[in-house]
C-alpha positions in Angstrom: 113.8 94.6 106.6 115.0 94.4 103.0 115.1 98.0 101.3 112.9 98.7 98.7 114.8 98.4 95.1 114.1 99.6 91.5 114.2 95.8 90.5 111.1 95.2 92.6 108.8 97.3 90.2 107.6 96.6 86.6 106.0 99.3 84.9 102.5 98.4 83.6 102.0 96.6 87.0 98.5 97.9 88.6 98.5 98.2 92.1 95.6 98.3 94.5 96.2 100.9 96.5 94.2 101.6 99.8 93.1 105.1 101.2 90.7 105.8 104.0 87.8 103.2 102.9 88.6 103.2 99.6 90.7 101.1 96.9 92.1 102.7 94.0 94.0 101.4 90.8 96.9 102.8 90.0 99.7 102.0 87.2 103.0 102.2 86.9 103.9 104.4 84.4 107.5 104.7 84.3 110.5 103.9 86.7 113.9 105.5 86.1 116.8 104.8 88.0 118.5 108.4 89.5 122.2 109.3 90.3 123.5 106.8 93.5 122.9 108.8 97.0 124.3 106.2 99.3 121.0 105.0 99.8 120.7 101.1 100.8 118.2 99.8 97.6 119.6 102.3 95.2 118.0 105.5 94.0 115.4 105.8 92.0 112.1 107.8 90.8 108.6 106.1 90.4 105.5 107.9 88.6 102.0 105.9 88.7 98.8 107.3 87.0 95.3 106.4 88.8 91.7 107.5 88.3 90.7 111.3 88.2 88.9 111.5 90.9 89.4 111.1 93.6 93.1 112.8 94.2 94.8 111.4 96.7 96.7 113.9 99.1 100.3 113.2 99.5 100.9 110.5 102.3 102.1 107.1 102.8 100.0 104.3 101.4 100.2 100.8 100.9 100.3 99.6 97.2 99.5 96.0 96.6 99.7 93.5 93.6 99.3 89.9 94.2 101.3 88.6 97.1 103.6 91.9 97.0 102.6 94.8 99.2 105.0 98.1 100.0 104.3 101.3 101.8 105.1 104.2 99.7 104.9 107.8 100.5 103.5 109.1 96.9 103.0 113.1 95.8 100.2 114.1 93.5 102.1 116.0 90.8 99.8 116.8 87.7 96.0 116.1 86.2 95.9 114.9 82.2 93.3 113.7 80.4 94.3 109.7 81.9 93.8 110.5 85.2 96.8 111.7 88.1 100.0 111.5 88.3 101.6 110.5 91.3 105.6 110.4 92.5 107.6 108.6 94.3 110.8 109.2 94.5 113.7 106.9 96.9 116.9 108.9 97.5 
């Protein structure tokens, strides 16, 4: 399986993202490469912004956008008045 890499995101990209028996949007808001840990795919720090409600809980979900689909575990981190922030972070 080929890691996950920095390259493979593009920030404006939507991505359908499916909880439960739901579908949410959410957008990449930023991408920022972090210091190297070793890690096969490089390091790096993701931070996507979806609807206000409802929040997802911290878990693993699968994030789609046309024909590209990864599972990333994401962290709710703050509310604003855009909607909630969610992390990502690969160390």
């Amino acid at each position: 399986m080929t890691p996950i890499r920095l390259s493979d995101f593009a920030t404006g990209t939507v991505y359908d993202v499916v909880a439960a028996d739901t579908t949410l949007p959410l957008t990449l808001a930023s991408a920022q490469a972090l210091p190297d840990s070793g890690r096969e795919g490089g390091s790096f720090r993701l931070e996507f912004l979806g609807p206000s409600e409802p929040v997802l809980p911290q878990a693993m979900y699968r994030f789609g956008s046309g024909d590209v689909g990864h599972e990333i575990f994401i962290v709710p981190t703050a509310r604003d008045t855009r909607g909630i922030r969610y992390e990502a972070i690969f160390y």
